[in-house]
DSSP file (Angstrom, degrees, kcal/mol; ACC not computed):
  #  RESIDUE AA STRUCTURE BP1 BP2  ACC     N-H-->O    O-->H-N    N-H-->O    O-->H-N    TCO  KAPPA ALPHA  PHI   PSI    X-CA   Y-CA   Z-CA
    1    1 A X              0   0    0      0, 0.0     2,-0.4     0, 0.0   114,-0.0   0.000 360.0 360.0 360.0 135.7    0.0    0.0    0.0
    2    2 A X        -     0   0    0     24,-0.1     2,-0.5    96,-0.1    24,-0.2  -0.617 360.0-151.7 -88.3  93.7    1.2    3.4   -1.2
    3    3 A X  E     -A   25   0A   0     22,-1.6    22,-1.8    -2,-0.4     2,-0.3  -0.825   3.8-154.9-126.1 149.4    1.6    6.1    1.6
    4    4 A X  E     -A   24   0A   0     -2,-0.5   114,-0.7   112,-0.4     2,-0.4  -0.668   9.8-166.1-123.7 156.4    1.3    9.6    1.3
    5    5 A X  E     -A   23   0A   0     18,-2.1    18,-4.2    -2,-0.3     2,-0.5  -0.887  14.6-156.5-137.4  87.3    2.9   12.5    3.5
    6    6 A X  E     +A   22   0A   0     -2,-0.4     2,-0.2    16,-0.2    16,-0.2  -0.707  22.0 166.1 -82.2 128.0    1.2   16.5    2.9
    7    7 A X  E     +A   21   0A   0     14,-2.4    14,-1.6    -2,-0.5   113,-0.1  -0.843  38.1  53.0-121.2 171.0    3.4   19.2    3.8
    8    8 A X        +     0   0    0      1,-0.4     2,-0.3    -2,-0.2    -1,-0.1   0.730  60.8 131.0  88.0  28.4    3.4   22.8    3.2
    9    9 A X        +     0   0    0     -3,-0.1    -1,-0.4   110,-0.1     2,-0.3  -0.862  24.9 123.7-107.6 164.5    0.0   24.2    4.3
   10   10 A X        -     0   0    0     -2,-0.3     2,-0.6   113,-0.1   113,-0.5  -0.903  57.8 -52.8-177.3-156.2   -0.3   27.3    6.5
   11   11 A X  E     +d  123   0B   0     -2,-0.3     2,-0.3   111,-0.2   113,-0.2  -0.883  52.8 158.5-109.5 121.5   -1.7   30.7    6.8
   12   12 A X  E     -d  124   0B   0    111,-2.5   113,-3.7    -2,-0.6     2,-0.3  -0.990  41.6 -93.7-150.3 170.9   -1.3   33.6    4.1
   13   13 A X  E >   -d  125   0B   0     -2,-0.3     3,-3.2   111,-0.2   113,-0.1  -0.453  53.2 -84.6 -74.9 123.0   -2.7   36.6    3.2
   14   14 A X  T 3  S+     0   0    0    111,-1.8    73,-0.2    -2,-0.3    -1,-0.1  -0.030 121.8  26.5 -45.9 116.1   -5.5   36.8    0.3
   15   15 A X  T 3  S+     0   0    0     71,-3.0    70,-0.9     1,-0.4    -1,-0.2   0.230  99.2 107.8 112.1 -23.3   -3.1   37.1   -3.0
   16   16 A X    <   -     0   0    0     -3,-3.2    70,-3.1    69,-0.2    -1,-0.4  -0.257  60.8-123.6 -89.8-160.6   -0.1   35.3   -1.6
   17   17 A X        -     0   0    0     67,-0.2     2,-0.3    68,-0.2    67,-0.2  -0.828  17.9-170.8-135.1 165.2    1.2   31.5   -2.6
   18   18 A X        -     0   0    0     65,-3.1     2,-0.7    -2,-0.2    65,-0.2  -0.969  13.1-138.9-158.6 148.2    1.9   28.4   -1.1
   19   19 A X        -     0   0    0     -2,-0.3    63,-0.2    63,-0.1     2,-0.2  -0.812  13.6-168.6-120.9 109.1    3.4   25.3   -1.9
   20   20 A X  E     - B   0  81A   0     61,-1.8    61,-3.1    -2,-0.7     2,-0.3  -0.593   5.2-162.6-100.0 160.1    2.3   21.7   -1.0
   21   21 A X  E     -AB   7  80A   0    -14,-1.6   -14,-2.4    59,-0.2     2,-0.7  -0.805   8.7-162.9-127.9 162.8    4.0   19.0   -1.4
   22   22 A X  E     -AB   6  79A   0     57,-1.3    57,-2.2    -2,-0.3     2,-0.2  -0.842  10.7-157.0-134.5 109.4    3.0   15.3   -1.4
   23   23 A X  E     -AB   5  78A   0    -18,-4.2   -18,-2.1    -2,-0.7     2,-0.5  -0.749   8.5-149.9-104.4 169.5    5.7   12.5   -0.9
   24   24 A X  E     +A    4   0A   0     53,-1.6     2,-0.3    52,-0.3   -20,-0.1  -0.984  21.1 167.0-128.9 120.2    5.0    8.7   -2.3
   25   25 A X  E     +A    3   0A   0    -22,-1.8   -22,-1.6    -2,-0.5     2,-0.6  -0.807  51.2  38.5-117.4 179.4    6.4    5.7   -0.6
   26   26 A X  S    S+     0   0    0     -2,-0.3   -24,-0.1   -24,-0.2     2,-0.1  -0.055 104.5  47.4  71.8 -34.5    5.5    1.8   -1.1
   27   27 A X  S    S-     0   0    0     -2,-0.6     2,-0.4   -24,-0.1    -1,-0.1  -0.425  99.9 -76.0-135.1-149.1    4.9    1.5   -4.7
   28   28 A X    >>  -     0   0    0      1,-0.2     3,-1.1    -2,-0.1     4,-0.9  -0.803  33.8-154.5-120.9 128.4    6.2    2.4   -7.9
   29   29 A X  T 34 S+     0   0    0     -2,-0.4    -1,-0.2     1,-0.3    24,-0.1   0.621  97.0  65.9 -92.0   2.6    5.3    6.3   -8.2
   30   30 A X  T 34 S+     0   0    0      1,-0.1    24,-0.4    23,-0.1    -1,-0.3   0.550 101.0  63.4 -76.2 -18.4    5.4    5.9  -12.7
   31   31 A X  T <4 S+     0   0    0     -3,-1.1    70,-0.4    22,-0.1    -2,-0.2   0.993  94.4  79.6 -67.8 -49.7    1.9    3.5  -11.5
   32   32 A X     <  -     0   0    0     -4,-0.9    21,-1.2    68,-0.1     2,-0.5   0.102  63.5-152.2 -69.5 135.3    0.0    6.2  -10.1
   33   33 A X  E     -EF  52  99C   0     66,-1.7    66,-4.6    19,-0.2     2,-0.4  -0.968  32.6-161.1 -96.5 141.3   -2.5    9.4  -11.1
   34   34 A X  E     +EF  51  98C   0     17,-1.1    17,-0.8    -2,-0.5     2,-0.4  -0.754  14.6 176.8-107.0 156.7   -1.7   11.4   -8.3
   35   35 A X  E     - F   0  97C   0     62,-1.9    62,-4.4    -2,-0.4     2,-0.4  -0.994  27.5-131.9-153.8 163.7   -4.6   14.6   -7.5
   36   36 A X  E     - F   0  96C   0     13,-0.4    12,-2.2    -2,-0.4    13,-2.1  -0.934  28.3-171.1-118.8 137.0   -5.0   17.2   -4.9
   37   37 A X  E     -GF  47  95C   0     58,-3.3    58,-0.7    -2,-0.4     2,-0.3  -0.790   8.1-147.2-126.5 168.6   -8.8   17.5   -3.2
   38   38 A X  E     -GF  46  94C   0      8,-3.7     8,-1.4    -2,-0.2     2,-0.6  -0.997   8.5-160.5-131.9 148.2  -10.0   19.9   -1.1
   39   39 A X  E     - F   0  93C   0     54,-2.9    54,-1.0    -2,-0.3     2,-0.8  -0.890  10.0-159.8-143.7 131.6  -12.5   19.9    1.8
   40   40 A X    >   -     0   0    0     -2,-0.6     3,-2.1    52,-0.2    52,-0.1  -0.753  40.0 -84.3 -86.7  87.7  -13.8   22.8    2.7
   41   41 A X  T 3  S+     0   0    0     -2,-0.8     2,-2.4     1,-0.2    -1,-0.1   0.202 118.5   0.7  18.9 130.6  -15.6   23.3    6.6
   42   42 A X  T 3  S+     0   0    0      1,-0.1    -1,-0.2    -3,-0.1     2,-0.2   0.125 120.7 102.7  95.7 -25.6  -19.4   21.8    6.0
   43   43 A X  S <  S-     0   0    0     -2,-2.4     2,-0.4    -3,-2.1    -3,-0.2  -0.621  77.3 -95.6-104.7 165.2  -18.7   21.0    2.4
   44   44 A X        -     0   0    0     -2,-0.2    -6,-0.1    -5,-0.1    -1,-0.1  -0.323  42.5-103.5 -83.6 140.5  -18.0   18.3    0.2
   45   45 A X        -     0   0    0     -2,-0.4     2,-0.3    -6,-0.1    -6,-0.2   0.077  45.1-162.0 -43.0 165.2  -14.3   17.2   -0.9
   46   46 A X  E     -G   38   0C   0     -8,-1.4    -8,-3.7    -3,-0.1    63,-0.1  -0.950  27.0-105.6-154.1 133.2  -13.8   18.4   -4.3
   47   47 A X  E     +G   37   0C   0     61,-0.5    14,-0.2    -2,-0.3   -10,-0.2  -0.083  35.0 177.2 -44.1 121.4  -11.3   17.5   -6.9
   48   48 A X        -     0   0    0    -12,-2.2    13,-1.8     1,-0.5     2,-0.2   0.792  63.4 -36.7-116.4 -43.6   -8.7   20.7   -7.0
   49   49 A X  E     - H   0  60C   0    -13,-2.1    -1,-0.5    11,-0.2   -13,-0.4  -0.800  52.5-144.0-156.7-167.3   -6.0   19.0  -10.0
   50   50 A X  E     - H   0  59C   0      9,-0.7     9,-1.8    -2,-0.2     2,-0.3  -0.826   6.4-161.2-176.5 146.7   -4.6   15.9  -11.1
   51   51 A X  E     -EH  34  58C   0    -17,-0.8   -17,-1.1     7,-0.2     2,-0.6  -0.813  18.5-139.7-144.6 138.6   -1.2   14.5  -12.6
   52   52 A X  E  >  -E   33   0C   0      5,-0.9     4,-3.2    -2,-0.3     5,-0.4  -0.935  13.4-155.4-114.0 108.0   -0.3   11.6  -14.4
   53   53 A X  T  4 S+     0   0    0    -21,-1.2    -1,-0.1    -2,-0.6   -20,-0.1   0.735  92.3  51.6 -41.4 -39.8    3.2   10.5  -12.9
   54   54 A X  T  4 S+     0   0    0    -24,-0.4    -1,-0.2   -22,-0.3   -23,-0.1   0.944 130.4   7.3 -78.8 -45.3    4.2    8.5  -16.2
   55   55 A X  T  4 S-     0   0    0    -25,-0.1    -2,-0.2    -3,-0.1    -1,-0.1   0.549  90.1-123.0 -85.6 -20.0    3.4   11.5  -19.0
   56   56 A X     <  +     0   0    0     -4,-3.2    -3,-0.1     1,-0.1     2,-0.1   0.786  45.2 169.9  62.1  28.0    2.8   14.2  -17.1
   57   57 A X        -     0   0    0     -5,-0.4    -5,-0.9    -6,-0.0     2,-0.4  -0.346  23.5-150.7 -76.1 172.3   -0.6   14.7  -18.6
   58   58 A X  E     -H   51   0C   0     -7,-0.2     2,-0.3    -2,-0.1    -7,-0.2  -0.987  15.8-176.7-149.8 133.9   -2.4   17.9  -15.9
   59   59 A X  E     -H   50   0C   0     -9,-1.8    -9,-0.7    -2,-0.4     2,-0.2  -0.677   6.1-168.1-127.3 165.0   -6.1   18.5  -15.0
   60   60 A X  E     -H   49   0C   0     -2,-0.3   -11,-0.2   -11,-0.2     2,-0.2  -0.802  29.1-114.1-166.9 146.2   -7.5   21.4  -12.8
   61   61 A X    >>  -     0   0    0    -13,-1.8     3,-2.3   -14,-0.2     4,-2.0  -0.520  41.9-108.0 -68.6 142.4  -10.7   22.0  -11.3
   62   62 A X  T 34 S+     0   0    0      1,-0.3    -1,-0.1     2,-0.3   -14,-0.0   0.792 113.2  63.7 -56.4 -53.9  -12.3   25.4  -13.0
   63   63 A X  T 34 S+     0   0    0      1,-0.2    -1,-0.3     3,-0.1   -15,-0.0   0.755 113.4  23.9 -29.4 -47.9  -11.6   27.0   -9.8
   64   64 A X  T X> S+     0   0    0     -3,-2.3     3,-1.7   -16,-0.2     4,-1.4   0.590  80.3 124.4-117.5 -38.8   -8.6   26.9   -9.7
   65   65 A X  T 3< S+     0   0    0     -4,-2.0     2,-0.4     1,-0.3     4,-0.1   0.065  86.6  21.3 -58.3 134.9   -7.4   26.5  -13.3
   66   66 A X  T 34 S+     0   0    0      2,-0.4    -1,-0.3     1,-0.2    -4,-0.1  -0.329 122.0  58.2 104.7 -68.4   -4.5   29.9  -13.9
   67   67 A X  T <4 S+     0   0    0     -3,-1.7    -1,-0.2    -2,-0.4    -2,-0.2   0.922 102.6  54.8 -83.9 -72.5   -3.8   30.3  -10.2
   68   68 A X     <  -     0   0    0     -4,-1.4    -2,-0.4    15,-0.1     2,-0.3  -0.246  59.8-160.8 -65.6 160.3   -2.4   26.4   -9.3
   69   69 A X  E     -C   82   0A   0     13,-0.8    13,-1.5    -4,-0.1     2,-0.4  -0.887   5.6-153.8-132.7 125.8    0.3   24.2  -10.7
   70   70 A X  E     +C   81   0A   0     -2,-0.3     2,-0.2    11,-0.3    11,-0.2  -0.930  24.6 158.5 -85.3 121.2    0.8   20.8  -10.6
   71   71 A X  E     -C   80   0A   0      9,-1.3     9,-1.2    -2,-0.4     2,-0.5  -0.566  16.0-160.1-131.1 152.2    4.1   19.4  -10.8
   72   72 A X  E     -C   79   0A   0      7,-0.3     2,-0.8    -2,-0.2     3,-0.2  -0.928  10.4-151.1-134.1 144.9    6.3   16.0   -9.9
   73   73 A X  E  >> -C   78   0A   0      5,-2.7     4,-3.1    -2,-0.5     5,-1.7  -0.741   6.5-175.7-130.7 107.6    9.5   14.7   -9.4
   74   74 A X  T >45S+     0   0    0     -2,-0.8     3,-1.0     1,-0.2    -1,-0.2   0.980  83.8  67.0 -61.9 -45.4   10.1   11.6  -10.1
   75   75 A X  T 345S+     0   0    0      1,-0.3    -1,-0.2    -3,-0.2    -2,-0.1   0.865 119.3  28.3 -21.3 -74.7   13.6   11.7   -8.9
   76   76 A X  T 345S-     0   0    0      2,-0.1    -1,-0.3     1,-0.0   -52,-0.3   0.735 104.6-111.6 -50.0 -47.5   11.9   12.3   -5.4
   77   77 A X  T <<5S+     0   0    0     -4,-3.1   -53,-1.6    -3,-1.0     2,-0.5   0.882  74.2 135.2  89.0  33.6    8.5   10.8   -5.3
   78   78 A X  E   < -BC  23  73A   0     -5,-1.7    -5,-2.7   -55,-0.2     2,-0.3  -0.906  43.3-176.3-111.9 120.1    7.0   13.9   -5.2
   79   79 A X  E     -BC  22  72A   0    -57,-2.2   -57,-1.3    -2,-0.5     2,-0.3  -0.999  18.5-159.4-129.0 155.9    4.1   16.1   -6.7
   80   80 A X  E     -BC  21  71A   0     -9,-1.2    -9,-1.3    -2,-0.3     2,-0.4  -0.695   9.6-153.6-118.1 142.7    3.9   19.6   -5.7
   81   81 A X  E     -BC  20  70A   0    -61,-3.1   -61,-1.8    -2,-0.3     2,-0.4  -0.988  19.1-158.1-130.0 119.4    0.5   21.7   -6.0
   82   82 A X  E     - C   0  69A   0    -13,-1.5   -13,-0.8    -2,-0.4     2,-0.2  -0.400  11.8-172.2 -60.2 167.3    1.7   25.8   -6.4
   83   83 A X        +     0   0    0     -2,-0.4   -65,-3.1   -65,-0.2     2,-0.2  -0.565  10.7 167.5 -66.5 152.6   -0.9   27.6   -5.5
   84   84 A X        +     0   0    0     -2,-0.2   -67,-0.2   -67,-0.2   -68,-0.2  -0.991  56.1  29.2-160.5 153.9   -0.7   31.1   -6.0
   85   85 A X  S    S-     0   0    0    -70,-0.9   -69,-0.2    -2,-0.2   -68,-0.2   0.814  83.9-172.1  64.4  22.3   -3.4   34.5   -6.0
   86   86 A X        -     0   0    0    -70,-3.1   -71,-3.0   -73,-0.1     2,-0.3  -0.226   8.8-148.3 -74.0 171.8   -5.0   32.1   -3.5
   87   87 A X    >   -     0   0    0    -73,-0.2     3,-3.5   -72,-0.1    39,-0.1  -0.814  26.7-102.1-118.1 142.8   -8.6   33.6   -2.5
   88   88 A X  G >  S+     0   0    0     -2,-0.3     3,-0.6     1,-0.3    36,-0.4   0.889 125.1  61.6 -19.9 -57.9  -10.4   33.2    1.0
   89   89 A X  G 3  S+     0   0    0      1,-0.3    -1,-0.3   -49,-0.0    -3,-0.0   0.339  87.5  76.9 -83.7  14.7  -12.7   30.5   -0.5
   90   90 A X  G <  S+     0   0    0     -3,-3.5     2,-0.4    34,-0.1    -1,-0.3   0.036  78.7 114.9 -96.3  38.1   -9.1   28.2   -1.2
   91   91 A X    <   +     0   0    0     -3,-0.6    32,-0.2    32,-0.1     2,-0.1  -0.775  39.4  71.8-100.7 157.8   -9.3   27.5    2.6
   92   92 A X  S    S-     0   0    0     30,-0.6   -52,-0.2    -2,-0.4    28,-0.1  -0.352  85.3 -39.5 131.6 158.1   -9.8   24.5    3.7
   93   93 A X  E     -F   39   0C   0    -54,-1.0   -54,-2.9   -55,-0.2     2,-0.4  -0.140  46.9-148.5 -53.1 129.1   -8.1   21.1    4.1
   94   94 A X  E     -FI  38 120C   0     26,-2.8    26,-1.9   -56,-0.3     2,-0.3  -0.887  14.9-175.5-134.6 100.9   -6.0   20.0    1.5
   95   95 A X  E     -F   37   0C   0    -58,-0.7   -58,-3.3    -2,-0.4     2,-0.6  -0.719  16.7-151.8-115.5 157.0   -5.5   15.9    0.6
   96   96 A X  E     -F   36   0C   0     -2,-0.3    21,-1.6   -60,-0.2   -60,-0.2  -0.952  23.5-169.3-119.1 136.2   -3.3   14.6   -1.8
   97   97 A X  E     -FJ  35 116C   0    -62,-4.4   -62,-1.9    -2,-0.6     2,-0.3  -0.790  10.5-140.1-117.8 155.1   -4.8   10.9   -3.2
   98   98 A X  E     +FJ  34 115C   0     17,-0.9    17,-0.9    -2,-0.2     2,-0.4  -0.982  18.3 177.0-116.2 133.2   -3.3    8.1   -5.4
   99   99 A X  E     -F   33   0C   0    -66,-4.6   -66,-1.7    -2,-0.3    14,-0.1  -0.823  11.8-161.4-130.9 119.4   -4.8    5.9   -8.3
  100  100 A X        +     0   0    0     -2,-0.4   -68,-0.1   -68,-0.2    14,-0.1  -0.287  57.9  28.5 -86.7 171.5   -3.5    3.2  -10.8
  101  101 A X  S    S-     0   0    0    -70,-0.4    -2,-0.0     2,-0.0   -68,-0.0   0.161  97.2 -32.0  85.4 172.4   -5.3    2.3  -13.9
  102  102 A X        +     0   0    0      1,-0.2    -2,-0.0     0, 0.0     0, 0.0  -0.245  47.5 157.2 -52.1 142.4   -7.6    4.0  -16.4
  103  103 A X        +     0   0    0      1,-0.0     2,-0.4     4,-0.0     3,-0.4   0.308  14.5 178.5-133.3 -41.6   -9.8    6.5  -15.3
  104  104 A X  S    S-     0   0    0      1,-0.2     3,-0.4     2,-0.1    -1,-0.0  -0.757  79.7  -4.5  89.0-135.0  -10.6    8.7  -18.6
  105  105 A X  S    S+     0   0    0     -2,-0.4    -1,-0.2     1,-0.3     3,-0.2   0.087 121.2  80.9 -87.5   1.5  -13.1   11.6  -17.5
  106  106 A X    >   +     0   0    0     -3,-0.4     3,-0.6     1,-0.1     6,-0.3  -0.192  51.8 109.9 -78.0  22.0  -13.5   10.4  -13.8
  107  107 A X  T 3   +     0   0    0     -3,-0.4    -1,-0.1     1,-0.2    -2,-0.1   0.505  64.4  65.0 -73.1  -2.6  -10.8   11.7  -12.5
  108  108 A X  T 3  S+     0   0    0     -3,-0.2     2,-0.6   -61,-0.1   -61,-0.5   0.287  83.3 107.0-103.3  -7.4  -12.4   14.2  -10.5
  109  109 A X    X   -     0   0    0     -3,-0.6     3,-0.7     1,-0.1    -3,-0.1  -0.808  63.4-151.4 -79.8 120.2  -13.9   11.4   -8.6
  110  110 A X  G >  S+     0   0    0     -2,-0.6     3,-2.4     1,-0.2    -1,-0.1   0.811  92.7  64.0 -36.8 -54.1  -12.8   10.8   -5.3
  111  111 A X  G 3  S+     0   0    0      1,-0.3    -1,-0.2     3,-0.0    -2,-0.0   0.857  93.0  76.8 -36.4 -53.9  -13.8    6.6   -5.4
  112  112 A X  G <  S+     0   0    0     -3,-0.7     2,-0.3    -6,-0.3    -1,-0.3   0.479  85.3  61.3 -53.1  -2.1  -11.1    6.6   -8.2
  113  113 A X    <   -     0   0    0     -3,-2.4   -14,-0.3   -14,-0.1    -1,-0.1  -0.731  60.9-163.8-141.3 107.9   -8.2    6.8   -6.0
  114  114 A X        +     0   0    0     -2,-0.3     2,-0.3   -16,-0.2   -15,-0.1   0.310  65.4  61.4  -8.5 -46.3   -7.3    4.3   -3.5
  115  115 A X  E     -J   98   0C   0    -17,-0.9   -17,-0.9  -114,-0.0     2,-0.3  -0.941  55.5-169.3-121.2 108.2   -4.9    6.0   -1.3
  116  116 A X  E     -J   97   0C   0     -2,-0.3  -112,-0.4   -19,-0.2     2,-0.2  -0.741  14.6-143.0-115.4 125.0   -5.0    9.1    1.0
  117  117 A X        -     0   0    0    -21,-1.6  -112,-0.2    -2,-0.3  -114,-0.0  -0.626  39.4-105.9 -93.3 179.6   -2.6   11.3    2.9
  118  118 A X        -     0   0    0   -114,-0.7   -23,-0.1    -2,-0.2  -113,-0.1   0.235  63.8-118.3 -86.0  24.2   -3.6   12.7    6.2
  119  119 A X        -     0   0    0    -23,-0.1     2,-0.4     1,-0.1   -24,-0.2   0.532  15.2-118.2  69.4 156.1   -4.2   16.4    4.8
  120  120 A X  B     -I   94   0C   0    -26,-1.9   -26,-2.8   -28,-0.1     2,-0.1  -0.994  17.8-136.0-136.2 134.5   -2.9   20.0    5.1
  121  121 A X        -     0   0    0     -2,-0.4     2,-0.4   -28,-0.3   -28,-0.1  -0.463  19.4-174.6 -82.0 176.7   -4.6   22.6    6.1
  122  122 A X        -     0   0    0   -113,-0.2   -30,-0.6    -2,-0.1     2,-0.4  -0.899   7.5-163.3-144.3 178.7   -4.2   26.1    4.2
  123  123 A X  E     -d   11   0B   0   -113,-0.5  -111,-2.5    -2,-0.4     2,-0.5  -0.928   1.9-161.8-154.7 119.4   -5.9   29.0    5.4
  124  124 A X  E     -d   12   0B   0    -36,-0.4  -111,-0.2    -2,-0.4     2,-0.2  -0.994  13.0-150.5-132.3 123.5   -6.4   32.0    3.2
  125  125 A X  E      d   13   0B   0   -113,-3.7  -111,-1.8    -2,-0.5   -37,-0.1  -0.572 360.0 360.0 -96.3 170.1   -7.1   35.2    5.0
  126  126 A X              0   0    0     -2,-0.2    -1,-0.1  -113,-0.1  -113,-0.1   0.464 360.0 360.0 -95.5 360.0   -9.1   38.0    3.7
């Protein structure tokens, strides 16, 4: 089983950036799509990007899409989520997930990914 480690959330100021990072141990990190969710106080997680470790192919939630990056290193076992502009409404707790296999246009579904780190929070003040 595949475990995953978020770092890099904190408190900034509406406009600033931040950068999380997600490391992958136990498996082979070319298997995985890796994504960043979010879950907001009272609401439901929501799909914030997605990565494919082998191609590098990149998704982003609409939201987001412009402001965020998502990036990897394989070297490392790593994928990195930029955020940057963040807004008030990017707070909230921040997971990084893993998933092998096809997913096509369901990648923005949680069920699709297998593996969960224990989340960061990020805080964006107004």
């Amino acid at each position: 089983q595949v475990r995953l480690v978020e770092s890099g959330g904190g408190l900034v100021q509406a406009g600033g950036s931040l950068r999380l990072s997600c490391a992958v141990s136990g498996g082979t990190f070319s298997d995985y799509g890796m994504a960043w969710f979010r879950q907001a106080p009272g609401k439901a997680r929501e799909f914030v990007s997605r990565i494919s470790t082998s191609v590098g192919i990149t998704y982003y939630a609409d939201s987001v899409r412009g402001r965020f990056t998502i990036s990897k290193d394989n070297a490392k076992n790593t994928v990195y989520l930029q955020m940057n502009s963040l807004k008030p409404e990017d707070t909230a707790l921040y997971y990084c997930a893993a998933g092998r296999g096809y997913v096509g246009s369901n990648y923005i579904y949680a069920q699709n990914y297998a593996d969960w780190g224990q989340g960061t929070q990020v805080t964006v003040s107004s």
